[in-house]
PDB file as gemmi writes it, atoms N, CA and C in Angstrom:
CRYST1    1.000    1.000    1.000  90.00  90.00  90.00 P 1                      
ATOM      1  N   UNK A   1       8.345  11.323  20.405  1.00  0.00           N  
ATOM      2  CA  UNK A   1       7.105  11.175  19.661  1.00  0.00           C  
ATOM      3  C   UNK A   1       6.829   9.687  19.448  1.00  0.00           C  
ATOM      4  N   UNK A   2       5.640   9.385  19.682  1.00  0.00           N  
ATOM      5  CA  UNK A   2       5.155   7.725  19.449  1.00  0.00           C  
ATOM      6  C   UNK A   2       4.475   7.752  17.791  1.00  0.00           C  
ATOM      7  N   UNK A   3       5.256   6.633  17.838  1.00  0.00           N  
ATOM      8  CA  UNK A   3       4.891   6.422  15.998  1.00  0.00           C  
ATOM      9  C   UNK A   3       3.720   5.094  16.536  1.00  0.00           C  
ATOM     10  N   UNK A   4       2.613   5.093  15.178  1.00  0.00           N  
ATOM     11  CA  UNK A   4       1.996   3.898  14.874  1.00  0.00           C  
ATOM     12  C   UNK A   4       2.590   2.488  14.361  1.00  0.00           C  
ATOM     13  N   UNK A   5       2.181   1.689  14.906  1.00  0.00           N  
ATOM     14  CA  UNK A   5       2.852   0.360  14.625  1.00  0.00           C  
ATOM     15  C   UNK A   5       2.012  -0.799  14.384  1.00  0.00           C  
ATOM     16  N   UNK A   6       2.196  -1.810  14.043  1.00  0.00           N  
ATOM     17  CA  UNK A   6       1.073  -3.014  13.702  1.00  0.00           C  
ATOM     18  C   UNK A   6       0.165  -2.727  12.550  1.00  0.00           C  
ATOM     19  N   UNK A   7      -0.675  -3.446  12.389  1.00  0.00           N  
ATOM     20  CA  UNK A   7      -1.948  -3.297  11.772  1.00  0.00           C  
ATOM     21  C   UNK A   7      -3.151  -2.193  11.518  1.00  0.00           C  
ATOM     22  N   UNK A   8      -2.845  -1.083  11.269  1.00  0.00           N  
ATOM     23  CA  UNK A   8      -4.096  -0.203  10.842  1.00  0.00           C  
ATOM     24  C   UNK A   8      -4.925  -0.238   9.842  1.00  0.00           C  
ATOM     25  N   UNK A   9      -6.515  -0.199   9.477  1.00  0.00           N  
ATOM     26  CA  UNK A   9      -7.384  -0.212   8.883  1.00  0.00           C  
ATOM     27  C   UNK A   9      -7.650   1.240   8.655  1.00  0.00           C  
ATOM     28  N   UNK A  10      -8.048   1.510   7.481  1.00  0.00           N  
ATOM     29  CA  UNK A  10      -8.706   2.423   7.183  1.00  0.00           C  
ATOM     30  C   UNK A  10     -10.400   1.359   6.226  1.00  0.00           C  
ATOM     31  N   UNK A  11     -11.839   2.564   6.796  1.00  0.00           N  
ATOM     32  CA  UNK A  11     -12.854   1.693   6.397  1.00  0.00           C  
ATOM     33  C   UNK A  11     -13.563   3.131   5.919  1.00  0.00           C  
ATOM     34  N   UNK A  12     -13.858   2.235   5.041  1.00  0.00           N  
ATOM     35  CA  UNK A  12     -15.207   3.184   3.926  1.00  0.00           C  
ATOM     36  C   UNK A  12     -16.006   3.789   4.830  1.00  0.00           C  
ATOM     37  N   UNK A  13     -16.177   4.954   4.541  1.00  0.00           N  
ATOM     38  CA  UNK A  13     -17.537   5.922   5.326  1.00  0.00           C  
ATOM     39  C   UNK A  13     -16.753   6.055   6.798  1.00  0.00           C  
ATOM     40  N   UNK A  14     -15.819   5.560   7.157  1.00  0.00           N  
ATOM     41  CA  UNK A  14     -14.946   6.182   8.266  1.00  0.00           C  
ATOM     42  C   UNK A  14     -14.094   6.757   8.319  1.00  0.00           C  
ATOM     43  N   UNK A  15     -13.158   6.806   7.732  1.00  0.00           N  
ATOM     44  CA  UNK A  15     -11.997   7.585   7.613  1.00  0.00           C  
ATOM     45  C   UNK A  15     -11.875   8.138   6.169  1.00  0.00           C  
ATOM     46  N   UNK A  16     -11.290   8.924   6.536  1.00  0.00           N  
ATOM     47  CA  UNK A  16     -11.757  10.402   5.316  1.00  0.00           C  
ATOM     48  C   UNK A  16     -10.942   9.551   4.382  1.00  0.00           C  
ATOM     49  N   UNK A  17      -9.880   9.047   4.215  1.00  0.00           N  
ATOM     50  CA  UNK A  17      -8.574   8.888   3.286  1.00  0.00           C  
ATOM     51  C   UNK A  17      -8.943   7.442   3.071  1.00  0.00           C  
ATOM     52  N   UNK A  18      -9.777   6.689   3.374  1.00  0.00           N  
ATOM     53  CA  UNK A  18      -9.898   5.568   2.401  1.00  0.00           C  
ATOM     54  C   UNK A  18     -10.092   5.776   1.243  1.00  0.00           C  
ATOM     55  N   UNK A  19     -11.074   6.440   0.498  1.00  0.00           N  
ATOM     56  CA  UNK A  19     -11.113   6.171  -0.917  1.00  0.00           C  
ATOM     57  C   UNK A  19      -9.816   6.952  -1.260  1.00  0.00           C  
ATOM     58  N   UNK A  20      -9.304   7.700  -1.285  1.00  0.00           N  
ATOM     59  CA  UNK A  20      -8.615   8.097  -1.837  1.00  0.00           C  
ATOM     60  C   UNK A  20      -7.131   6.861  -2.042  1.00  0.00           C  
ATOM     61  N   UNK A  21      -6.980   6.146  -0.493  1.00  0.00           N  
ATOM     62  CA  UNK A  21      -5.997   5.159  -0.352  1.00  0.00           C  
ATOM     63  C   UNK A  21      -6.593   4.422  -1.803  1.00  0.00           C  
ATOM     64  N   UNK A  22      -7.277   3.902  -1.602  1.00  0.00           N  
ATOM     65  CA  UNK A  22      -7.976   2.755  -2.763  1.00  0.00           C  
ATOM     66  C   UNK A  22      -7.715   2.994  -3.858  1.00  0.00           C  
ATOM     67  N   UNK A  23      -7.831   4.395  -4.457  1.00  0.00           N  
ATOM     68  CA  UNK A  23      -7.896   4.857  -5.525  1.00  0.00           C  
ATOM     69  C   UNK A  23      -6.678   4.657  -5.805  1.00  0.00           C  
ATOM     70  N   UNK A  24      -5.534   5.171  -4.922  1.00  0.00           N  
ATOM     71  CA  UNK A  24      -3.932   5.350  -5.079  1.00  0.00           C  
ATOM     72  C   UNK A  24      -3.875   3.550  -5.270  1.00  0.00           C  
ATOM     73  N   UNK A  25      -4.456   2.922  -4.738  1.00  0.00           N  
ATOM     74  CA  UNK A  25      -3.187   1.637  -4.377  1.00  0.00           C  
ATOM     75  C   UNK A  25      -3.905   0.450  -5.856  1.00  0.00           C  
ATOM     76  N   UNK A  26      -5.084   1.397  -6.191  1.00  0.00           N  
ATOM     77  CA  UNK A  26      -5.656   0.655  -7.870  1.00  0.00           C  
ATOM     78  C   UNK A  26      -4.564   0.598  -9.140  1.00  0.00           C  
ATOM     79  N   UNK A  27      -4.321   2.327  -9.100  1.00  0.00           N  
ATOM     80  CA  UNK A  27      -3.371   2.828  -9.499  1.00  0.00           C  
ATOM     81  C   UNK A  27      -2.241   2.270  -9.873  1.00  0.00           C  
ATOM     82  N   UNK A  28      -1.394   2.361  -8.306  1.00  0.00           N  
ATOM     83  CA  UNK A  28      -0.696   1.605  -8.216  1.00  0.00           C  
ATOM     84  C   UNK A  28      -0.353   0.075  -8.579  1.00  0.00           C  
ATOM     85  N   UNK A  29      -1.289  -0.397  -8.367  1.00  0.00           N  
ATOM     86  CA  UNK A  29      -1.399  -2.082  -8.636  1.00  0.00           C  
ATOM     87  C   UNK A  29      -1.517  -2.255 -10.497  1.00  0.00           C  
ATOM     88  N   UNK A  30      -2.175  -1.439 -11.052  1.00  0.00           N  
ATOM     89  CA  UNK A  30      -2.179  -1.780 -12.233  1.00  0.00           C  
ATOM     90  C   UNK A  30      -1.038  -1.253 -12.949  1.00  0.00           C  
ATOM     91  N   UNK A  31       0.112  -0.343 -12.663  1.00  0.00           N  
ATOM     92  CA  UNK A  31       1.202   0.395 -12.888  1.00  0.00           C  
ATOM     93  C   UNK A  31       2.060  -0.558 -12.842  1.00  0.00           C  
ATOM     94  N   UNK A  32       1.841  -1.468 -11.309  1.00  0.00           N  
ATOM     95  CA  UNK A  32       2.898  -2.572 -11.148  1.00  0.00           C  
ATOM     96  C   UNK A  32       2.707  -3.775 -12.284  1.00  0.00           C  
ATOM     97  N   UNK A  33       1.384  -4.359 -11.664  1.00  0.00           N  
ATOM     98  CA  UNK A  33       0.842  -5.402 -12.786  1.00  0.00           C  
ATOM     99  C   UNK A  33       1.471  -5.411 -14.267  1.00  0.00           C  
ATOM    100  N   UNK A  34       0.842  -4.516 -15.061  1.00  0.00           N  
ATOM    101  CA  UNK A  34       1.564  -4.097 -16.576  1.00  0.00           C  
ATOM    102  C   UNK A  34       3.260  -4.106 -16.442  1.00  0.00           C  
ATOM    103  N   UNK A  35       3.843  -3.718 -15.594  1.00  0.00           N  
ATOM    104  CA  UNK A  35       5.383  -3.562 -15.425  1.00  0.00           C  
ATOM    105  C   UNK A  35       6.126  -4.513 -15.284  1.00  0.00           C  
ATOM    106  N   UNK A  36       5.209  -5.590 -14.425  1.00  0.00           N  
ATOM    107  CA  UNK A  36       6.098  -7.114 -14.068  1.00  0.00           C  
ATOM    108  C   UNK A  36       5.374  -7.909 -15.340  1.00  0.00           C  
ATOM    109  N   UNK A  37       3.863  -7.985 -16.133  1.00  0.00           N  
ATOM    110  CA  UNK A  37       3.991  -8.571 -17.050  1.00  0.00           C  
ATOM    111  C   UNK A  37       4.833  -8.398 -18.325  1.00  0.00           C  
ATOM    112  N   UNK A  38       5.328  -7.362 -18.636  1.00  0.00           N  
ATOM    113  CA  UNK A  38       5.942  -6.691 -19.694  1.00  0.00           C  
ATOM    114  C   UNK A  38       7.806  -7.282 -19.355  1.00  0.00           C  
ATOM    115  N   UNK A  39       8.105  -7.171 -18.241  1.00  0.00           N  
ATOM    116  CA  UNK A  39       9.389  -7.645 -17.675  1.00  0.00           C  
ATOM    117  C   UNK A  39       9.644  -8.978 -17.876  1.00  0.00           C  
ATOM    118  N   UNK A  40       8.531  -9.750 -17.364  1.00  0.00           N  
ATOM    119  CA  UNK A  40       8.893 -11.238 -16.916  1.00  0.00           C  
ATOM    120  C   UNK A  40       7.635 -12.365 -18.152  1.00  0.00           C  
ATOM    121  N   UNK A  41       7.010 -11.378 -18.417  1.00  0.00           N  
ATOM    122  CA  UNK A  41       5.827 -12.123 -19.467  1.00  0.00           C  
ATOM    123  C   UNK A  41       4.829 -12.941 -18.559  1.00  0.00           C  
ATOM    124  N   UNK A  42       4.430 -12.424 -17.445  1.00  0.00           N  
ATOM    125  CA  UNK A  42       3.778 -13.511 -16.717  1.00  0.00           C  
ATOM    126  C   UNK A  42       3.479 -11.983 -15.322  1.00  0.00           C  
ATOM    127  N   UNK A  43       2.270 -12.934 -14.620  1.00  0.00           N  
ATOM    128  CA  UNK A  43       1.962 -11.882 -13.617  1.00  0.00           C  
ATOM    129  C   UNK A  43       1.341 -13.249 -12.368  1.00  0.00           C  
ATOM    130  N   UNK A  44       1.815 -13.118 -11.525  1.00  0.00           N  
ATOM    131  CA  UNK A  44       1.276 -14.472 -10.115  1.00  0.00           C  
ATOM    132  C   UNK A  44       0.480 -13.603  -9.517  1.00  0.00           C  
ATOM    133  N   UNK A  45      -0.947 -13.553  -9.416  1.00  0.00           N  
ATOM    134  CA  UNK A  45      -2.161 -12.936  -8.918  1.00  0.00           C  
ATOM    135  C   UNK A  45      -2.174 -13.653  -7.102  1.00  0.00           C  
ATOM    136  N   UNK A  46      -1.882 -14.684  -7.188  1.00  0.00           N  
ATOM    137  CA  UNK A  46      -2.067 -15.844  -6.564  1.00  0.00           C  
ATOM    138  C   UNK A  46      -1.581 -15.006  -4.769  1.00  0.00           C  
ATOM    139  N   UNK A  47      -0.040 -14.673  -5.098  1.00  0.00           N  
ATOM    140  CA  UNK A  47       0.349 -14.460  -3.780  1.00  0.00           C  
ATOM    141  C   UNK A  47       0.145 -13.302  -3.051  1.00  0.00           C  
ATOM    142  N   UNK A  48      -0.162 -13.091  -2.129  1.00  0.00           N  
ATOM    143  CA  UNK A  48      -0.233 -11.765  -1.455  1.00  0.00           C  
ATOM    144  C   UNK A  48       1.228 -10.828  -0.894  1.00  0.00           C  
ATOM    145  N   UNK A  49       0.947  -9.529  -1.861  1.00  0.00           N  
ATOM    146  CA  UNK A  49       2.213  -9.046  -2.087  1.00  0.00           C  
ATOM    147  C   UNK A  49       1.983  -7.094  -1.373  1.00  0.00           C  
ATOM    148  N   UNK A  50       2.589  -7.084  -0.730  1.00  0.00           N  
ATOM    149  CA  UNK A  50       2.520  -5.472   0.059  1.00  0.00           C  
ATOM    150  C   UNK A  50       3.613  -4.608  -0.960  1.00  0.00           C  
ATOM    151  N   UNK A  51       3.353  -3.450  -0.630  1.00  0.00           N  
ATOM    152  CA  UNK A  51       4.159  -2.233  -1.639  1.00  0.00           C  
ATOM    153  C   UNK A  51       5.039  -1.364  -0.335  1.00  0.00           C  
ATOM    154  N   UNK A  52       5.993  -1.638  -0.170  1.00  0.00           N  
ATOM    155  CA  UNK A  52       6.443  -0.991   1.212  1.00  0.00           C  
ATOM    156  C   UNK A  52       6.702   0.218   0.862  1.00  0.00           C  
ATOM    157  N   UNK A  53       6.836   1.485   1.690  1.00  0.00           N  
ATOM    158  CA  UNK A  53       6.901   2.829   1.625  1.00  0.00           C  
ATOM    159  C   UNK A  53       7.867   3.281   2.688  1.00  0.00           C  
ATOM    160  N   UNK A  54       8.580   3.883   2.438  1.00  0.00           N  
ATOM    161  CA  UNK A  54       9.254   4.626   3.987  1.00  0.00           C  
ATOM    162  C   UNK A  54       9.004   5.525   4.033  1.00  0.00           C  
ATOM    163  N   UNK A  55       9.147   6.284   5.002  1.00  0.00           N  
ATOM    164  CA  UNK A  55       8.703   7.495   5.715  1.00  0.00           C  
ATOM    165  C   UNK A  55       9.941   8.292   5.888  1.00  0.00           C  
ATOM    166  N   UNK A  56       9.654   9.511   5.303  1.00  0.00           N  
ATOM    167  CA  UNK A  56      11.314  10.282   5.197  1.00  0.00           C  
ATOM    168  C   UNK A  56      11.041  10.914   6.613  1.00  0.00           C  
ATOM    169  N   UNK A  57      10.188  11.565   7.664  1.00  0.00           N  
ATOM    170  CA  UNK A  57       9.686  12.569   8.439  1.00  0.00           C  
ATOM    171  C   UNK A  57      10.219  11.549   9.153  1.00  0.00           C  
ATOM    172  N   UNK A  58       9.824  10.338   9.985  1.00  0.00           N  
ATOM    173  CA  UNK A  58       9.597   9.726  11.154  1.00  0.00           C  
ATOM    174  C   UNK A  58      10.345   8.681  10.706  1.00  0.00           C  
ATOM    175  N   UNK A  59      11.505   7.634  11.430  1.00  0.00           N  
ATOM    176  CA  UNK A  59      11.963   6.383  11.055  1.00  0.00           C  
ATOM    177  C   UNK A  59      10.980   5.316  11.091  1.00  0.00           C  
ATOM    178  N   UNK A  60       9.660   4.745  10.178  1.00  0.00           N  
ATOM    179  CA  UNK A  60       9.014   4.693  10.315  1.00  0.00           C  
ATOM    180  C   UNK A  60       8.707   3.627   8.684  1.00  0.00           C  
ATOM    181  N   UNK A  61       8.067   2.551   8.475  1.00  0.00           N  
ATOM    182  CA  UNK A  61       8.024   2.025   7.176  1.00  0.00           C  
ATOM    183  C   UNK A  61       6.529   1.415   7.344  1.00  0.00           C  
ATOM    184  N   UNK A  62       6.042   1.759   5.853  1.00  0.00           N  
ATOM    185  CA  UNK A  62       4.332   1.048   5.999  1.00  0.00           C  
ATOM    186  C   UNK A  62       4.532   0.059   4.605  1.00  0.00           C  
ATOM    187  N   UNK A  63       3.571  -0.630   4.898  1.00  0.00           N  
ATOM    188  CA  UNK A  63       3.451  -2.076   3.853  1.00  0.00           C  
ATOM    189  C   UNK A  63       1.332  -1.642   3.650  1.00  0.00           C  
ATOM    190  N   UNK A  64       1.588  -1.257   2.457  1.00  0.00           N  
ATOM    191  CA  UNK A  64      -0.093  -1.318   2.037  1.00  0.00           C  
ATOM    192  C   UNK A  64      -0.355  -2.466   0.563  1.00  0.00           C  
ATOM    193  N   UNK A  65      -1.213  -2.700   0.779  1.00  0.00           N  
ATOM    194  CA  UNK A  65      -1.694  -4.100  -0.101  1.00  0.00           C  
ATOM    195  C   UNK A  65      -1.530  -3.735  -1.279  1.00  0.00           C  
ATOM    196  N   UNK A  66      -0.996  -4.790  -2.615  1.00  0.00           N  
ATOM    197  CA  UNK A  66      -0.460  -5.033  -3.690  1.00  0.00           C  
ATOM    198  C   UNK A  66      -1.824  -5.576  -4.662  1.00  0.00           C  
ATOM    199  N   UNK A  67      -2.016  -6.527  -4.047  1.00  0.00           N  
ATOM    200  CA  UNK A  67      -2.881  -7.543  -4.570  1.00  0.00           C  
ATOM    201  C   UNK A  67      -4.078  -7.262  -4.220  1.00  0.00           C  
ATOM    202  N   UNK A  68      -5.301  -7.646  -5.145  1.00  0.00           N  
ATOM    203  CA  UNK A  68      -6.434  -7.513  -4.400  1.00  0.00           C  
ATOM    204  C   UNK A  68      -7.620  -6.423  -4.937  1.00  0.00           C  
ATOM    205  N   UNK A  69      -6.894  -5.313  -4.712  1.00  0.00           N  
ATOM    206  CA  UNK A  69      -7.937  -4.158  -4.670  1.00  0.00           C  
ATOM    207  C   UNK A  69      -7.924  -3.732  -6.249  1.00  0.00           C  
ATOM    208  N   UNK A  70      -6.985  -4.380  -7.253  1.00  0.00           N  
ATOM    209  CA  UNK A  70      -7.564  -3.947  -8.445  1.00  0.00           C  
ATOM    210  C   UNK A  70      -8.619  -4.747  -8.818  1.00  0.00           C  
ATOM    211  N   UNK A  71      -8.601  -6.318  -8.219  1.00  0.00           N  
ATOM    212  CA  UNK A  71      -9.190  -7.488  -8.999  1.00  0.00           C  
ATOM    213  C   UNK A  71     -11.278  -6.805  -8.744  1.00  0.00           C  
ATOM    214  N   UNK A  72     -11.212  -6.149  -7.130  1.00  0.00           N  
ATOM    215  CA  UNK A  72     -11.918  -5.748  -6.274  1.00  0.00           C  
ATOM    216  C   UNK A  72     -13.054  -4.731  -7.331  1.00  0.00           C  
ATOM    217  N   UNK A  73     -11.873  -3.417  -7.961  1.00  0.00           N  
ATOM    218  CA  UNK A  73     -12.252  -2.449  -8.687  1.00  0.00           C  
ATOM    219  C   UNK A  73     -12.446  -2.893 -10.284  1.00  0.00           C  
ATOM    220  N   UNK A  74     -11.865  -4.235 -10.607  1.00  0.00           N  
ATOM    221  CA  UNK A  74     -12.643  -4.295 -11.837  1.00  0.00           C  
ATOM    222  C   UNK A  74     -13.730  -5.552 -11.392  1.00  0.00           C  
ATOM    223  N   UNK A  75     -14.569  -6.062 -10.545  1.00  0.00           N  
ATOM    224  CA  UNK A  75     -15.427  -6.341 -10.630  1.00  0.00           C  
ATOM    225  C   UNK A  75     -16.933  -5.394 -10.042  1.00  0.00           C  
ATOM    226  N   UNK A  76     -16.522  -3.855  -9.979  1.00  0.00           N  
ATOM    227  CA  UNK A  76     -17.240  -2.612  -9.985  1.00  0.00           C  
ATOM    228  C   UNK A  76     -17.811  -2.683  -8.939  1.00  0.00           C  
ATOM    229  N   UNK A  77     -16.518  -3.048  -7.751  1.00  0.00           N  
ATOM    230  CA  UNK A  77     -17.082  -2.888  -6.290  1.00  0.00           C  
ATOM    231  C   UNK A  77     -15.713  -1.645  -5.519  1.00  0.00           C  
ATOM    232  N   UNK A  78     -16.235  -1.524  -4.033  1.00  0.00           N  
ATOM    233  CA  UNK A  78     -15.398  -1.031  -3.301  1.00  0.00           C  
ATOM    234  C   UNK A  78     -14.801  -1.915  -1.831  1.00  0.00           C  
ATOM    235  N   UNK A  79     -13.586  -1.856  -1.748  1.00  0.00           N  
ATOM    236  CA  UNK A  79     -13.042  -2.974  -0.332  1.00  0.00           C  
ATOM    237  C   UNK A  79     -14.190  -1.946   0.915  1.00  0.00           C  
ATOM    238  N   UNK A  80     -14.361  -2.601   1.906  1.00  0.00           N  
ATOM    239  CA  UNK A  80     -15.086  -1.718   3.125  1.00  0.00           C  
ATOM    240  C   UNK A  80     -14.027  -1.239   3.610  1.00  0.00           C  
ATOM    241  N   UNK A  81     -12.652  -2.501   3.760  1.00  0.00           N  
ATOM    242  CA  UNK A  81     -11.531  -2.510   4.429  1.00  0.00           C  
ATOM    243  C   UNK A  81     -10.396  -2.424   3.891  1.00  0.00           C  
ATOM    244  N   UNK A  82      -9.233  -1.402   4.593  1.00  0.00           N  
ATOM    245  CA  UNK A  82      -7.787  -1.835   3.611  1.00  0.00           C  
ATOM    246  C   UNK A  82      -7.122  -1.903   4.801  1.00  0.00           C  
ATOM    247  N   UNK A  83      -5.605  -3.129   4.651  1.00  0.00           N  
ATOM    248  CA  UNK A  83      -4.997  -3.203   5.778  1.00  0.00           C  
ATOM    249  C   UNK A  83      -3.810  -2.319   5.549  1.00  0.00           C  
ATOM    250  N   UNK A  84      -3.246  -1.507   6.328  1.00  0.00           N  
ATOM    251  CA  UNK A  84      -1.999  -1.141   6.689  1.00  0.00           C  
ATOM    252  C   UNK A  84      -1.121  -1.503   7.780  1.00  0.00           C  
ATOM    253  N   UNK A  85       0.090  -1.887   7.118  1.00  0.00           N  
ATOM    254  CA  UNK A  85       0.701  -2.260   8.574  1.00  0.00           C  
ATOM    255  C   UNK A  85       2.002  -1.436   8.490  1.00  0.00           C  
ATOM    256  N   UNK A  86       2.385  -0.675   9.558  1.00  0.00           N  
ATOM    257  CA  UNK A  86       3.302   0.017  10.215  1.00  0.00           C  
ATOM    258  C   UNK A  86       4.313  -0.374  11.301  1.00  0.00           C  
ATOM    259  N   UNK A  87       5.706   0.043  10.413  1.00  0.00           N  
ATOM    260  CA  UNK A  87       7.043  -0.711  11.268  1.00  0.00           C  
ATOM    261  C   UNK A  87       7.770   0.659  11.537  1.00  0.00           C  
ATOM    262  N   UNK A  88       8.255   0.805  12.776  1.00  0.00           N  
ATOM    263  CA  UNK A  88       9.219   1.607  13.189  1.00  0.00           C  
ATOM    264  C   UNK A  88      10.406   0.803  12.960  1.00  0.00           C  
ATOM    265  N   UNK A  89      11.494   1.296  12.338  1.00  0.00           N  
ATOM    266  CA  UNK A  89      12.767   1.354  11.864  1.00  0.00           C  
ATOM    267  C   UNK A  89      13.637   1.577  13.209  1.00  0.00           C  
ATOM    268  N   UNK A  90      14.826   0.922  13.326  1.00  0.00           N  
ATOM    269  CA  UNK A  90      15.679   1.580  14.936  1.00  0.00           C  
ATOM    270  C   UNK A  90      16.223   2.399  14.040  1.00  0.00           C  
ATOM    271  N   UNK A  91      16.500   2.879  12.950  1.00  0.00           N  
ATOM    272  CA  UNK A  91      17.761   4.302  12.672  1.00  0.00           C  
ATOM    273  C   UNK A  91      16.789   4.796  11.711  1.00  0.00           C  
ATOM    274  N   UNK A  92      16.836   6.470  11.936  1.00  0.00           N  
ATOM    275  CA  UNK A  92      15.869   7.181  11.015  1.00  0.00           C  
ATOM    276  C   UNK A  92      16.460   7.436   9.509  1.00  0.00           C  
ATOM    277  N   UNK A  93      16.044   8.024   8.958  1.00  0.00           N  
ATOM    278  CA  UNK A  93      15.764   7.607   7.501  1.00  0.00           C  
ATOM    279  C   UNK A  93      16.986   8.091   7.541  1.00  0.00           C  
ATOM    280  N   UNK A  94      17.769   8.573   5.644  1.00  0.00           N  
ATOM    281  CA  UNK A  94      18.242   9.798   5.543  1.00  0.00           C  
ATOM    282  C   UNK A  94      18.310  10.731   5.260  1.00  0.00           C  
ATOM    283  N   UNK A  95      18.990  11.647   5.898  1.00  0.00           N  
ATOM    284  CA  UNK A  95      18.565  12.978   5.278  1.00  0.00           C  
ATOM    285  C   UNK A  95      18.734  13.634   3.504  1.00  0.00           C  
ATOM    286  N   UNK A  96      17.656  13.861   3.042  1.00  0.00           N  
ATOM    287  CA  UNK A  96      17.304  13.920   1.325  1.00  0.00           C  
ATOM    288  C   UNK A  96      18.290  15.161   0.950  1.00  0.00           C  
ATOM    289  N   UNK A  97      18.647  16.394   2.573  1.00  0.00           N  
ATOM    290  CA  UNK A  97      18.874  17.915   2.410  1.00  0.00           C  
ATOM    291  C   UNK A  97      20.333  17.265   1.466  1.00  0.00           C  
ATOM    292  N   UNK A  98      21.344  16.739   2.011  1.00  0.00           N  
ATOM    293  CA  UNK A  98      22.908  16.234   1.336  1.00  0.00           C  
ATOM    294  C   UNK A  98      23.274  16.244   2.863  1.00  0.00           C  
TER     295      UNK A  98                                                      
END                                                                             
């Protein structure tokens, strides 16, 4: 089976699962945000920071954007674009069964 790799976009009014991505990774970002200011007393907006995910099904790891899309959603807009980027792993995950 061929896995996806590199750079994928998902874009508004094209692919069904953008808003929903957006919605998740707002979410997300403000979950993180509050968590590292509360930890460290401080939050660096500045750098561009990905949320990596692995893939239990496929040896397979995605990096979706950190930064950005909350600053995006509180100035009461929507991204057109979100980047995903996708890494195949050489050894597959492990197994969760035991």
């Amino acid at each position: 089976m061929t896995h996806l790799t590199g750079k994928i976009y998902t874009e508004k009014g094209k692919h069904r699962l953008h808003d929903r991505l957006n919605t998740l990774l707002v979410l997300t970002a403000s979950v993180g945000i509050a968590s590292n200011y509360i930890i460290e007393g401080k939050v660096d907006l500045t750098k561009t920071s990905l949320i990596g995910v692995d893939c239990l099904q496929y040896p397979a790891e995605i990096k979706l954007p950190w930064n950005g899309l909350l600053q995006t959603a509180l100035n009461n807009s929507e991204p057109k674009k979100i980047e995903n980027y996708f890494r195949c792993k050489t050894q597959p995950p492990h197994d969760l069964q035991g």
